[in-house]
C-alpha positions in Angstrom: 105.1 88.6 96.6 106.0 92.2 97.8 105.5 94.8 94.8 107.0 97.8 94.8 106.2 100.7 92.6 108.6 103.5 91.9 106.5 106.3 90.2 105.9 109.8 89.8 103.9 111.8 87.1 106.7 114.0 86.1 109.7 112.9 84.1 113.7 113.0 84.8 113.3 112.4 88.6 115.0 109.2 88.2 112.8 106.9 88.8 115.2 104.1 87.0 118.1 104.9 89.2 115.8 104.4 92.5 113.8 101.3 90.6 117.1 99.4 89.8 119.2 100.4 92.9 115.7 98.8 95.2 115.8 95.8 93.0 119.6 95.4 93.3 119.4 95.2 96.8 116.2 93.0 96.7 118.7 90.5 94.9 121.5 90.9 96.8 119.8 90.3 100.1 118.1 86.8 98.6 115.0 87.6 97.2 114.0 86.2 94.0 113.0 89.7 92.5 112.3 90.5 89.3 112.1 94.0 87.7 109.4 95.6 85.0 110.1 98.2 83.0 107.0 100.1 82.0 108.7 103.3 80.9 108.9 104.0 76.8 112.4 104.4 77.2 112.9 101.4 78.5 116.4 102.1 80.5 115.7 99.8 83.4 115.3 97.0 80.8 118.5 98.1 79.5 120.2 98.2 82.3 119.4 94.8 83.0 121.0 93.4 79.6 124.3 95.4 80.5 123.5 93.5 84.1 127.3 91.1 84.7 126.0 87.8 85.0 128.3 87.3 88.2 126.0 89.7 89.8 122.5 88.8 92.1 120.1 87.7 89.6 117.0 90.1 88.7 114.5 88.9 86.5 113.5 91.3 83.7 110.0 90.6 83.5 107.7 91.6 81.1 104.6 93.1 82.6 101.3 94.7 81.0 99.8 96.6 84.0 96.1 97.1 82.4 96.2 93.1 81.8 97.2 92.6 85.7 98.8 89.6 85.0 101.5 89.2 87.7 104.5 86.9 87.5 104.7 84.0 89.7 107.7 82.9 91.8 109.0 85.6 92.8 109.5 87.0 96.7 109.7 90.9 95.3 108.7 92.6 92.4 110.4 95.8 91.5 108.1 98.5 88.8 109.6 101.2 87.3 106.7 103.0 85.9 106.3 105.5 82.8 106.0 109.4 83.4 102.9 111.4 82.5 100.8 108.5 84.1 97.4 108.9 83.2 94.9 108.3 86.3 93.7 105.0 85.0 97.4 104.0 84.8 98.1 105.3 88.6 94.9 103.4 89.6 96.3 100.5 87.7 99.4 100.9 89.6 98.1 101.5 93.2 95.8 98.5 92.9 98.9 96.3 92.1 101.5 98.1 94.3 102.1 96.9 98.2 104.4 100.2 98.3 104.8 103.2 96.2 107.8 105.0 96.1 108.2 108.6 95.1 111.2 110.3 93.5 111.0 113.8 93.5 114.2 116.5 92.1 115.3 119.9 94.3 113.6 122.0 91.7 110.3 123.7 91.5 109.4 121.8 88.2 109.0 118.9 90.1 107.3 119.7 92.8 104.7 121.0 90.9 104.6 117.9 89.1 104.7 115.8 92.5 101.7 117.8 93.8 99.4 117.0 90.8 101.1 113.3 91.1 99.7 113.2 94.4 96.0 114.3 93.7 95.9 111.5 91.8 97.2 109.3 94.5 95.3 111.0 96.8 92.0 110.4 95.5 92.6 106.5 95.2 91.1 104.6 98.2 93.8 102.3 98.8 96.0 105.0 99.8 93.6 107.3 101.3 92.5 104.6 103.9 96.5 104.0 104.3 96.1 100.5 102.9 99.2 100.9 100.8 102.6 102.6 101.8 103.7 105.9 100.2 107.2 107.1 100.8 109.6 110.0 99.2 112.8 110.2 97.8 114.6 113.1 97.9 117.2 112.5 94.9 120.0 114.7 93.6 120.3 117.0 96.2 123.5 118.7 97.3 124.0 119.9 101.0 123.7 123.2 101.9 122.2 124.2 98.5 118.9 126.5 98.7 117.3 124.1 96.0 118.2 120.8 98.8 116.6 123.3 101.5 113.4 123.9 99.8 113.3 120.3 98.9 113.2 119.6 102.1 110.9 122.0 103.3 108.3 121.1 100.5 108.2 117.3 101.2 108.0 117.7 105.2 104.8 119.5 104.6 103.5 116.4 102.4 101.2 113.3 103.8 104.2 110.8 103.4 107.2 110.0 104.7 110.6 111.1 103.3 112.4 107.2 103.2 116.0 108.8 101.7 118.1 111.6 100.8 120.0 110.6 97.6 123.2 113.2 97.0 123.9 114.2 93.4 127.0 112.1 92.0 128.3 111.0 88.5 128.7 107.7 89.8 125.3 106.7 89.6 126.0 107.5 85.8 129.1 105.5 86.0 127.4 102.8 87.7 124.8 102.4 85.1 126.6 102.2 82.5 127.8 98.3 83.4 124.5 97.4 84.4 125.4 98.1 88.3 124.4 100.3 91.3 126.6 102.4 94.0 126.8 99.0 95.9 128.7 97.3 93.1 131.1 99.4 91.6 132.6 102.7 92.9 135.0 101.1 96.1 135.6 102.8 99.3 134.5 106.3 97.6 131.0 105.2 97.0 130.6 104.4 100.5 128.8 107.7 101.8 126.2 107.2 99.4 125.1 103.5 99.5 124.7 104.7 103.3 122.0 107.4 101.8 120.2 104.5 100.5 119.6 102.1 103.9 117.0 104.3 105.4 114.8 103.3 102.7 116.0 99.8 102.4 115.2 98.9 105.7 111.7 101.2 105.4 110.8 98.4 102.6 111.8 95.3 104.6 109.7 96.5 106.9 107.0 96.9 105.1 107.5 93.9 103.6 107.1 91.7 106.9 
């Protein structure tokens, strides 16, 4: 089973949108994935109960990360993980986790928060001796802004790669609403943006292999 984590230390990045859209596509592509949701909030979870049933099946799964208890039969394992992690929680993570994905907001709120985020990754062997993947995701930007520009700027000088540059777009909003990504719902207009996401799709797969 692949495992993918989607986390970061600092809240609103949208780690649910990135968690569910990955797990979607997981689905969709013939993978029997499953999804955990171990954020407070829970929105991934309820996502998943809005989730058509006429849609590729994701598993809601249930998942204590401290117990590391894993669910079996499954070919991917999506985990949208809580903000404020502590470091026994990102240890907890990282020690589960074949890849770790890393939303991260144009603003300087969050890359202050994704700097401390990354200490904590940082001093965790696994990813030091580059035995587990680390990629960014540059999410809500808008082209030719100063705030997309800095983004940019601040993650290229980072240890990991940047897998996808997300635009900013109410349709993710719209999207979630029924339970669905940009790939299911939006038509011909959505296009331009499920192409933001197959960078990091295909980054995954190959990870995966």
């Amino acid at each position: 089973m692949f495992i993918v984590a989607v986390a970061n230390s600092k809240g609103g990045c949208g780690k649910t949108t990135v968690a569910t859209h990955i797990a979607a596509q997981f689905a969709a592509r013939g993978f029997r994935t499953g999804l955990a949701d171990l954020d407070r909030q829970q929105s991934a979870a309820g996502w998943l109960d809005r989730r058509p049933a006429d849609l590729a099946t994701i598993t809601g799964i249930d998942l204590d990360v401290e117990d590391g208890k894993l669910p079996k039969g499954l070919d991917r394992l999506v985990v949208d993980c809580p903000a404020a992690m502590t470091k026994a929680t990102v240890k907890d993570v990282v020690q589960q986790a074949d890849a770790i994905i890393v939303p991260v907001l144009p603003s300087a709120f969050d890359e202050d928060g994704t700097i401390r985020f990354l200490k904590l990754l940082l001093k965790l062997k696994p990813v030091r001796k580059n035995r587990r993947d680390v990629a960014f995701v540059a999410n809500r930007t808008r082209a030719r802004t100063r705030a997309a520009d800095r983004l940019e700027q601040f993650l290229t000088e980072l240890d990991f790669p940047v897998a996808a540059c997300l635009r900013d777009t109410q349709q993710y909003a719209n999207a979630a609403v029924d339970g669905q990504t940009v790939f299911e719902t939006g038509g011909a207009r959505a296009q331009s943006h499920r192409d933001d996401w197959m960078p990091l799709f295909n980054l995954l797969e190959r990870w995966a292999q």
